[in-house]
NUDOVO-980944 format. One record per residue: residue in one letter; x, y, z of N, C-alpha, C, O in turn. Coordinates in steps of 0.1 Angstrom, whole numbers, plus 2048, in hexadecimal, padded with zeros to 3 digits. Atoms other than C-alpha are relative to their C-alpha. Layout:
# NUDOVO-980944
AXYZXYZXYZXYZ ...
# end
This chain:
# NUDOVO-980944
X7F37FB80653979576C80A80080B806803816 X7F48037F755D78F78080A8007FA80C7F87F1 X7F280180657F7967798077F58008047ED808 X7F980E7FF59677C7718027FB80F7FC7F1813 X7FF8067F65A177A7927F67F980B7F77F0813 X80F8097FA58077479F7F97F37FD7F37EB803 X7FF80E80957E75B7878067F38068017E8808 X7F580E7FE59B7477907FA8018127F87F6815 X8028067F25917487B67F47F98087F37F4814 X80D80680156E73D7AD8067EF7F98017E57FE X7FF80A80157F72179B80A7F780B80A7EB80B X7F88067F75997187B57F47FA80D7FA7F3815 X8098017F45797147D07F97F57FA7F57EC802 X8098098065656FF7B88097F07FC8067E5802 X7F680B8045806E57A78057F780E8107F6813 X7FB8097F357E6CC7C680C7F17FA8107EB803 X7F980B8075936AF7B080E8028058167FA806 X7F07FE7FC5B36C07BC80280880D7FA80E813 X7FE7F57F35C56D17D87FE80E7FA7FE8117EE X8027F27FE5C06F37DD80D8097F480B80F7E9 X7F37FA8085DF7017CC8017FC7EE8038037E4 X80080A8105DF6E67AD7ED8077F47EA80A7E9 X80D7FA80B5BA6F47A480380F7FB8018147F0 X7FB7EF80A5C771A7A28077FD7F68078067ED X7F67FC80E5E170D7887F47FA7F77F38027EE X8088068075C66FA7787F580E7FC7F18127F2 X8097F48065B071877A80680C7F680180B7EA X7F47F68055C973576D8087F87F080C8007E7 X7FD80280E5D471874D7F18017F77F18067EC X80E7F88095AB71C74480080E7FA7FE8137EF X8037EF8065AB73F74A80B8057F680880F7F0 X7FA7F580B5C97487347F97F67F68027F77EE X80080A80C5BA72D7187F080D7FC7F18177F5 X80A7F980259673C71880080C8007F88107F7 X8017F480059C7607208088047F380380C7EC X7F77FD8035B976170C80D80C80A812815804 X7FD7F67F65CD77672A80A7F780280A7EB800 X7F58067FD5EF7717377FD7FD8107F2800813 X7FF8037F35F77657607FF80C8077F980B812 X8007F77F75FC78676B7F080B7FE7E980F807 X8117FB8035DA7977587F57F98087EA7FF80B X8098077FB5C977A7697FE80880D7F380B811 X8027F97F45D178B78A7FE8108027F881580B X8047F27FB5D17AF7877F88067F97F78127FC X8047FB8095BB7B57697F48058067F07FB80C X80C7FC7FB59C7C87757F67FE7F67EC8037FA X8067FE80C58B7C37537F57F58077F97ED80F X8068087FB5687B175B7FF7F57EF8007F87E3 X80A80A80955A78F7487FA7F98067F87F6812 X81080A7FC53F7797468037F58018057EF7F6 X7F880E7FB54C7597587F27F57F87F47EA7F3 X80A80A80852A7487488028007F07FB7F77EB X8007FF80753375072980A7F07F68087EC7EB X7F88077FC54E73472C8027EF80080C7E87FF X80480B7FB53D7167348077FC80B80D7F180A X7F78037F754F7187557FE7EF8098067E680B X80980C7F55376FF76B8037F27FC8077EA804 X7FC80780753B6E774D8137F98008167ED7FF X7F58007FC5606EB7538077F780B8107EE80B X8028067F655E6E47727FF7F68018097EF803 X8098107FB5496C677680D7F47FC8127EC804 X7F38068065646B775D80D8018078157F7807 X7F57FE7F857D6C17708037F680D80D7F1812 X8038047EF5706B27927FD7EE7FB7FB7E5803 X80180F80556D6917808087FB7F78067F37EF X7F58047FD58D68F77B8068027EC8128007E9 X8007FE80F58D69675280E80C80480C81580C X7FA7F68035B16AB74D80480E7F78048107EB X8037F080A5B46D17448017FE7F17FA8027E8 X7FA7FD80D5C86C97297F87F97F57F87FE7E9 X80E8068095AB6B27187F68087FE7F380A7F2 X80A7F57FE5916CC7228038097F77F980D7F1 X7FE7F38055A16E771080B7FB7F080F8027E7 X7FD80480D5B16D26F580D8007FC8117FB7F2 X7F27FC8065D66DD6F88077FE80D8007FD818 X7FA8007F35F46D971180E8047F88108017ED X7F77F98056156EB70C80C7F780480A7F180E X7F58098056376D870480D80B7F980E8127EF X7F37F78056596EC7017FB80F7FA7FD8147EF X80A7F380164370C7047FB8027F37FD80B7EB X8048018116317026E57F17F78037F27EC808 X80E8088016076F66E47FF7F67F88047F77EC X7FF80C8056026D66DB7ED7FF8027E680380B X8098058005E16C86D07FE7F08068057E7801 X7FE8107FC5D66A86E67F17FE8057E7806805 X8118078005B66916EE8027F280380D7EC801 X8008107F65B06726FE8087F67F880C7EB7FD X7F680D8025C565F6E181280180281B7FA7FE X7F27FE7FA5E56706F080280380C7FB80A812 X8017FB7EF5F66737128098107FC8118137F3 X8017F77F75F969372081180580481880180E X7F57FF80061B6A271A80A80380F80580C816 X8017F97F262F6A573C80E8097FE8168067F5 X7F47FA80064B6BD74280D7FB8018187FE7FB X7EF8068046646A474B80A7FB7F18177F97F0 X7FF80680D66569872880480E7F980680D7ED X7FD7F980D66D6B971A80F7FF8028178017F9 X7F18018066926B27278067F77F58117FB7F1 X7FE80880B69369570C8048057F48097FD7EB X8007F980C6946B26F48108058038198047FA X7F17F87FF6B66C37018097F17FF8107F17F5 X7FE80A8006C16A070680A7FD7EE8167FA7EB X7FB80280D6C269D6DF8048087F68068067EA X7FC7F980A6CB6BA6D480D8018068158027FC X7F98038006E76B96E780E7F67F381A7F97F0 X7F98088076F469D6CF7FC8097F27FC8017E8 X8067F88106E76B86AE8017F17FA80C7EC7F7 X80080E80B6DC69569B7FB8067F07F28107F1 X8067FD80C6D369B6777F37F97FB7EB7FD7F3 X80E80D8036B867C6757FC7F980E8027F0815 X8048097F16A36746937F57F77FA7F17F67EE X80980880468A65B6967F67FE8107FC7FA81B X8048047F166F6586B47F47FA7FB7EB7FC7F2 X80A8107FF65C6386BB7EF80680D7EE80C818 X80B8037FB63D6396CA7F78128027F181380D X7FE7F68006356606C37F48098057F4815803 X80D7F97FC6106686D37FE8107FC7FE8147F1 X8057EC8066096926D080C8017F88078077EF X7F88028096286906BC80C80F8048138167FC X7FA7F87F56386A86D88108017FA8158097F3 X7F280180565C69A6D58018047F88068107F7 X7F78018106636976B17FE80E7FD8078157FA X8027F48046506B86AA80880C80280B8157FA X7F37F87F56676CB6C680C7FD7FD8148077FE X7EE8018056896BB6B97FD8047F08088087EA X7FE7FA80B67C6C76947FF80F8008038177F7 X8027F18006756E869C80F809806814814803 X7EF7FA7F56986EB6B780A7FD7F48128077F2 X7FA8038056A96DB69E7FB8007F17F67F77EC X8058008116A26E86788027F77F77FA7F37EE X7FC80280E6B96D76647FF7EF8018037E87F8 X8048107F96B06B06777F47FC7F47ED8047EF X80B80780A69969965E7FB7FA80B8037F4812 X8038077F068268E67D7F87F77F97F57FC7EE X80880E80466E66C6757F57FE80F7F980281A X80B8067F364D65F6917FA7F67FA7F77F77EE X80780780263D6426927F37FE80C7F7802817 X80D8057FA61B6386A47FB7F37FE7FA7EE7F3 X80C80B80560561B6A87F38037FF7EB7FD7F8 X80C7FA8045E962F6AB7FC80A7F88008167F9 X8027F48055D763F6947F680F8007F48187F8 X8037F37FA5C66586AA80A80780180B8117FA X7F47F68015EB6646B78038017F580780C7F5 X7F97F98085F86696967F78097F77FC80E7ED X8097F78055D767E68D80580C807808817802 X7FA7F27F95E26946A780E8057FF810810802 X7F67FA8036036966A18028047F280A80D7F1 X8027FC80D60069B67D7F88158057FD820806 X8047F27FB5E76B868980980F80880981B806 X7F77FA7F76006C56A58108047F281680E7F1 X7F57FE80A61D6C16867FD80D7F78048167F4 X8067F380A6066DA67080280C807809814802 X8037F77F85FE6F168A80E8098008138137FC X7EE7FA7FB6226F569780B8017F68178017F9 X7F97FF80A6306F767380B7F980581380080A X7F68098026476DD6768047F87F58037FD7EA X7FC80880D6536C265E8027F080680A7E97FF X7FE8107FF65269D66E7FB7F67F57F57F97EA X80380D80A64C67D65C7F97F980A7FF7F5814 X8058067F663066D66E7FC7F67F67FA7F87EA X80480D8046286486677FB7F880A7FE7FB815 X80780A7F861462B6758087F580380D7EF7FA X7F680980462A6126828017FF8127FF809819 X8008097F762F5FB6A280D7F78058147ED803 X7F18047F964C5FA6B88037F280480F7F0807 X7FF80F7FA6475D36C38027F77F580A7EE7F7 X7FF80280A6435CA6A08098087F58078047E9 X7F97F880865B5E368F8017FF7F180B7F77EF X7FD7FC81065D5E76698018107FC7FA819800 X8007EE7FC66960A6617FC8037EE8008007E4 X8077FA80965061B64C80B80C7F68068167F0 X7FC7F480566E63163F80B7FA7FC8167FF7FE X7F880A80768061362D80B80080A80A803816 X7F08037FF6A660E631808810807814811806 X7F97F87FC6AC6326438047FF8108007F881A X7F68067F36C163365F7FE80C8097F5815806 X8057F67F96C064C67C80D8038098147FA80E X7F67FC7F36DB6626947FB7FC80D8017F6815 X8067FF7EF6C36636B27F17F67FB7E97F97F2 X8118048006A36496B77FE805811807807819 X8057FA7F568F6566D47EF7F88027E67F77F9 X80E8057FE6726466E77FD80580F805805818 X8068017F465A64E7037F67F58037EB7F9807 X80780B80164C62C7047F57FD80B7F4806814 X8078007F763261F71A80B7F58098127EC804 X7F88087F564461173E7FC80080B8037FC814 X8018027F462A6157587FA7F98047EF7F8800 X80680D8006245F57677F38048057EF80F809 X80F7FF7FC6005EA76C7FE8018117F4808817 X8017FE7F26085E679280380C80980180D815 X7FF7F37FB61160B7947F68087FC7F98147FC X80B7FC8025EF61478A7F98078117F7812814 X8027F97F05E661A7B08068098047FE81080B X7FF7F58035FF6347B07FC80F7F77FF81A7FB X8007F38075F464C7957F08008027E77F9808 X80E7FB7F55D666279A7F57FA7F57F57F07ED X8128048035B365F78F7FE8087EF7F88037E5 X8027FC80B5B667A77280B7F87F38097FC7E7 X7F88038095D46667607F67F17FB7F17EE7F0 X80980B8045C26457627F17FC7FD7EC7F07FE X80D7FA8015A065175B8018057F27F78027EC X7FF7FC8095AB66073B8098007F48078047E8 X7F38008075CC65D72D8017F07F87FD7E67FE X7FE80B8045D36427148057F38038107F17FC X7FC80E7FA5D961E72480B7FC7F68167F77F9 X7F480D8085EC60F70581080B80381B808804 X7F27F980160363070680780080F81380380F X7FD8007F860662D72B8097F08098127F2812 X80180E7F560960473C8057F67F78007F57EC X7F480D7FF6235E57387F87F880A7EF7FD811 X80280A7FD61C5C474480780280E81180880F X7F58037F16295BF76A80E7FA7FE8197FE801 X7F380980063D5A375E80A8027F18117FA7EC X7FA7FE80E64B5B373E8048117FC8068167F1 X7FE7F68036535D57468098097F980B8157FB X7F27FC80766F5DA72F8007FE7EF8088007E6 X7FF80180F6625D27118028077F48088057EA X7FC7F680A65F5EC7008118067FB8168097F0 X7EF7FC8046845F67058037F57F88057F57EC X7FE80880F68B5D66F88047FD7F180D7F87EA X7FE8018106805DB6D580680E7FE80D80F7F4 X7F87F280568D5FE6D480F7FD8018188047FB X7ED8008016B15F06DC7FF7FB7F38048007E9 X7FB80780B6AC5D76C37FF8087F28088077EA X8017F480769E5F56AB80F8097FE81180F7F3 X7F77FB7FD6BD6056B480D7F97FA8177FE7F7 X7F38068066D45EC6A77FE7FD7F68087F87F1 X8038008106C35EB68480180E7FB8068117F0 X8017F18086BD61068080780D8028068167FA X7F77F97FF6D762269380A8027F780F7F77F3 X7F37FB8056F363767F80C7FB80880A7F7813 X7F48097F871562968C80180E8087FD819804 X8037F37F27196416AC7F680A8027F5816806 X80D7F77FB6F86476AD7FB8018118017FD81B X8047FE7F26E364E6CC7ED7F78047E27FA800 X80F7FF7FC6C463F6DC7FE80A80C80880E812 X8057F77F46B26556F67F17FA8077E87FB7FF X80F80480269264870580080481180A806819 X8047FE7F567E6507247FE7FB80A7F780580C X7FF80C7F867C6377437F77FC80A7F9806810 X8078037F566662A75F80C805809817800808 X7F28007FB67D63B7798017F680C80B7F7813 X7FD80C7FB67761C78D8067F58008067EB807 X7FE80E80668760677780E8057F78127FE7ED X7F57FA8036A661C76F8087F87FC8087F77F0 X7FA8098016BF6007757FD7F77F88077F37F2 X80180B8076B05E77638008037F38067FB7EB X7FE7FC80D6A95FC74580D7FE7FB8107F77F1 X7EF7FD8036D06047458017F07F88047ED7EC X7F88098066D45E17457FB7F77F48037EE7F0 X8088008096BA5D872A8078037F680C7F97F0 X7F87FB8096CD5ED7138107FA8008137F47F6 X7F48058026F15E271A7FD7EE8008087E9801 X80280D8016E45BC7188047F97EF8097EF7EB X7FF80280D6E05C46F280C80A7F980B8117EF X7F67FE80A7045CE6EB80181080480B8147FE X7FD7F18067035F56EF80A7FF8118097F881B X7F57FD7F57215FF70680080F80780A80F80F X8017F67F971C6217147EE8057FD7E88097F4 X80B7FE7FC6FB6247237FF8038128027FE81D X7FF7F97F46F364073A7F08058027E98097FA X8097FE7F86D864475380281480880A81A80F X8047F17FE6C966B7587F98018077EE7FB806 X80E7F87F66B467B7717FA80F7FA7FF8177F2 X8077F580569D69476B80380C80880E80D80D X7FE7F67FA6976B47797FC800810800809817 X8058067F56876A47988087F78088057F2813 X7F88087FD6A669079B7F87EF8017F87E780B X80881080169166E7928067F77F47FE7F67EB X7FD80B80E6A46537777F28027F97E77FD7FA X80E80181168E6607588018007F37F87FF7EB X7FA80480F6A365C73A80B7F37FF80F7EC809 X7F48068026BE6467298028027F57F98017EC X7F97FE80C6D564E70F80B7F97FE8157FA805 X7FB80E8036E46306FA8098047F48048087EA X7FA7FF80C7026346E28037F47FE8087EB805 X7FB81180A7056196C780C7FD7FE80F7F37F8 
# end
């Protein structure tokens, strides 16, 4: 028996997959998931438990082989909101929740987002935004299991459909849209040596990796998407390789749209672009 805090300092010693610091957060998002306990209970609660009770070691092992918390435990939080996710969606990241102020800024009444894995976005602009008709599409139909699930859960109201940004046909006839929004896949295969061991070990490949020589594709059809299904002064919004900022920009103004602006995140890194038609 050991108090939380004994807990987390048993798991910060054990979890060798990360630095020292990165496994306390990693330990402390278990311990509030399993205990049910807030950040600060974790530390001063004197209450004992049965750390075996837990399947901690199990935890562990997974951990140290590089499997992410947020798969382990089934959930990862998104605009302070639990999201259900599993190896057929990536792994929501914080930068992406500015995407959401982004569009509400513009209050649109009809969004539409392309490529919608845990179904994060759309779910977050229906919930910020009540009176929005939000539309998602997927090509897979694992992500739109879970976002369907994640839609239930989080009492929301999206329109999830099956459907393929390269190939586009819009499952939702002749309707038109204020805001389309995508977080598309943009990271080249040769920046695979950059990212760590638990993203490419587990995270979905088709939702993550672009061709070397074609890294722009995706934008592509979302411009061209954009000029069939945008409202007249509508908005695109989409997320970016921030290596490839400039090019995006000019990706989009190639096909006609005249005010296209390049955003940084909170990190100050080119990670959005927002396109008026």
């Amino acid at each position: 028996m050991k108090t939380p805090k004994q807990i987390l300092a048993y798991l910060q010693s054990k979890i060798t997959a990360y630095p020292l610091e990165e496994a306390r957060e990693i330990g402390i998002i278990w311990l509030q998931k399993v205990l049910d306990i807030s950040k600060t209970d974790i530390n001063f609660s004197e209450s004992q438990v049965d750390e075996n009770s837990f399947n901690i070691e199990e935890t562990i092992q997974r951990l140290n082989q590089n499997e992410p918390i947020q798969y382990i435990l089934g959930e990862a939080w998104f605009r302070d909101r639990p999201f259900v996710v599993n190896k057929n969606v990536l792994i929501p990241r914080p930068e992406t929740e500015e995407i959401i102020d982004l569009i509400k800024a513009v209050n649109p009444k009809t969004i539409l987002d392309l490529g919608t894995g845990s179904g994060c976005i759309p779910i977050s602009l229906a919930l910020e935004i009540p009176n929005a008709g939000v539309y998602a599409i997927d090509i897979s139909e694992g992500a739109l299991q879970v976002a369907t699930q994640n839609n239930a859960n989080l009492k929301a109201n999206v329109n999830f459909k099956k459907g393929d940004i390269l190939n586009f046909v819009s499952p939702f006839e002749e309707q038109k849209f204020d805001v389309i929004v995508s977080n598309p896949p943009y990271v080249k295969n040769d920046e695979k040596t950059e990212m760590r061991a638990n993203v490419l070990a587990f995270e979905p490949h088709l939702a993550l990796f672009v061709e070397n020589e074609d890294p722009l594709l995706f934008y592509r059809h979302i411009a061209q998407i954009g000029l069939k299904y945008l409202n007249e002064n509508g908005f695109i919004v989409v997320e970016i390789n921030s290596y490839l900022g400039k090019e995006t920009k000019a990706c989009f103004e190639s096909y006609g749209y005249l005010k296209v602006e390049l955003i940084q995140d909170f990190l100050g890194r080119d990670r959005f672009i927002k396109i008026n038609r």
